[in-house]
Every structure is written in C-alpha cells, then in structure tokens.
C-alpha positions as CSV (number, residue, x, y, z in Angstrom):
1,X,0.0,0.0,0.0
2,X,3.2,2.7,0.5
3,X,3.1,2.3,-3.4
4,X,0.0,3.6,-4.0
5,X,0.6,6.4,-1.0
6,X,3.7,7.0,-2.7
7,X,1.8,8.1,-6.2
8,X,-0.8,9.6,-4.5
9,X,1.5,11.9,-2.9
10,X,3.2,12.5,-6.8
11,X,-0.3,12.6,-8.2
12,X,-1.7,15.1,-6.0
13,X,1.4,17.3,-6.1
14,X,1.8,17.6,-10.1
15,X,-2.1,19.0,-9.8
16,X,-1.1,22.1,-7.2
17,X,2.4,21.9,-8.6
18,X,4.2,21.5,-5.2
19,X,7.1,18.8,-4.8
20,X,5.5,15.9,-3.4
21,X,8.3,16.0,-0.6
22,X,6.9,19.6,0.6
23,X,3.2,18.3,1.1
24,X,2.5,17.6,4.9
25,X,0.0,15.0,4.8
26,X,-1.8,16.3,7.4
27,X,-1.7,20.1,6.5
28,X,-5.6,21.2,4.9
29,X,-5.4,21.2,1.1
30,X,-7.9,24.1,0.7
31,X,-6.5,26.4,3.4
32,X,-2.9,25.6,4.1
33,X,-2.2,24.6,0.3
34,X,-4.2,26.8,-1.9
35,X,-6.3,24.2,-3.8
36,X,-9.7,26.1,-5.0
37,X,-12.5,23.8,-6.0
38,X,-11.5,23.9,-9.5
39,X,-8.0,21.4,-8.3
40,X,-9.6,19.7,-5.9
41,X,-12.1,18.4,-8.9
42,X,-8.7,18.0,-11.2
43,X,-7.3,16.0,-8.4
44,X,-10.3,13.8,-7.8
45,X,-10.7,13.1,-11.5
46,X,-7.0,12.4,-11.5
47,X,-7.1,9.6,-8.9
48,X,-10.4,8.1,-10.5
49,X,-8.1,7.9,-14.1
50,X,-5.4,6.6,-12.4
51,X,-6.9,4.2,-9.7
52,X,-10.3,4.0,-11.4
53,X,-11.8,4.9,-7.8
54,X,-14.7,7.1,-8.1
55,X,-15.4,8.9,-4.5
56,X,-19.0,10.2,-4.0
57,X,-19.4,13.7,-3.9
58,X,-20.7,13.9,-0.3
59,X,-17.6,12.3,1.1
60,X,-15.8,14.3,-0.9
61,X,-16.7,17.7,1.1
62,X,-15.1,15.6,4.2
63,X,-11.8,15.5,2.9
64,X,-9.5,18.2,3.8
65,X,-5.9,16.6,4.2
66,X,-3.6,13.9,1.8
67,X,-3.8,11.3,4.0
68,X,-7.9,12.0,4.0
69,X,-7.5,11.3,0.3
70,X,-5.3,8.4,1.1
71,X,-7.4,6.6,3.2
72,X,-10.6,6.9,1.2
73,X,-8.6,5.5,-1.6
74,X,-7.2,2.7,0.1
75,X,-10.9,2.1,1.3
76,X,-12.3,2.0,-2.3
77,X,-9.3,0.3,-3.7
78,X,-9.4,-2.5,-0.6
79,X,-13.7,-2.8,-1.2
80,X,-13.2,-4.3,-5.0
C-alpha cells in the first residue's frame, strides 16, 4: 500500500504543482495549500483515471488533508 501512497503523494502534487516531498500529509489542502474547487475536482478526476476509484461527492466535502484522500482510496481500492 506505500506504493500507492507514494503516487498519490506525486499525483496530487503535479495538480497544485508543489514537490510531493513539501506536502505535509496532514496540513488542509484548501487552506494551508491553496487548492480552490476547481484542483480539488482535477485531483479527484486524477485519482479516478489513475486508480479507477470514483469517491461520492458527499464524502468528498469531508476530505481536507492527503492522507484523508489516502485513506478513502485505500478504502475504495481495498472494497473491489
């Protein structure tokens, strides 16, 4: 599972264009980050191309953090 944390990480940071080494996976993407709705969709649609997870929009108003996004794929990923 580090793999997929691992391009995650890479995933999410080619979207905000941050090294992937500078996101703290606990820090809020929206406030501490600077991703407006518009990345936060680009991100999600990322992850669903490239894990073919697709996260329900009411769980995605939950999740604030990279490891929020983590777990929820892991979750999706571990339920097929």
């Amino acid at each position: 599972m580090e793999n997929i944390e691992h391009q995650i990480r890479e995933s999410v940071a080619k979207v905000i264009k941050v090294p992937a080494e500078k996101i703290d996976p606990n820090a809020d993407l929206f406030k501490e980050l600077g991703v407006d709705s518009l990345l936060g969709v680009e991100i999600f649609a990322t992850l669903d191309k490239q894990f073919h997870i697709d996260i329900p929009e009411n769980r995605l108003e939950k999740i604030k953090t990279l490891n929020d996004i983590i777990a929820v794929a892991k979750e999706k990923i571990n339920a097929r």
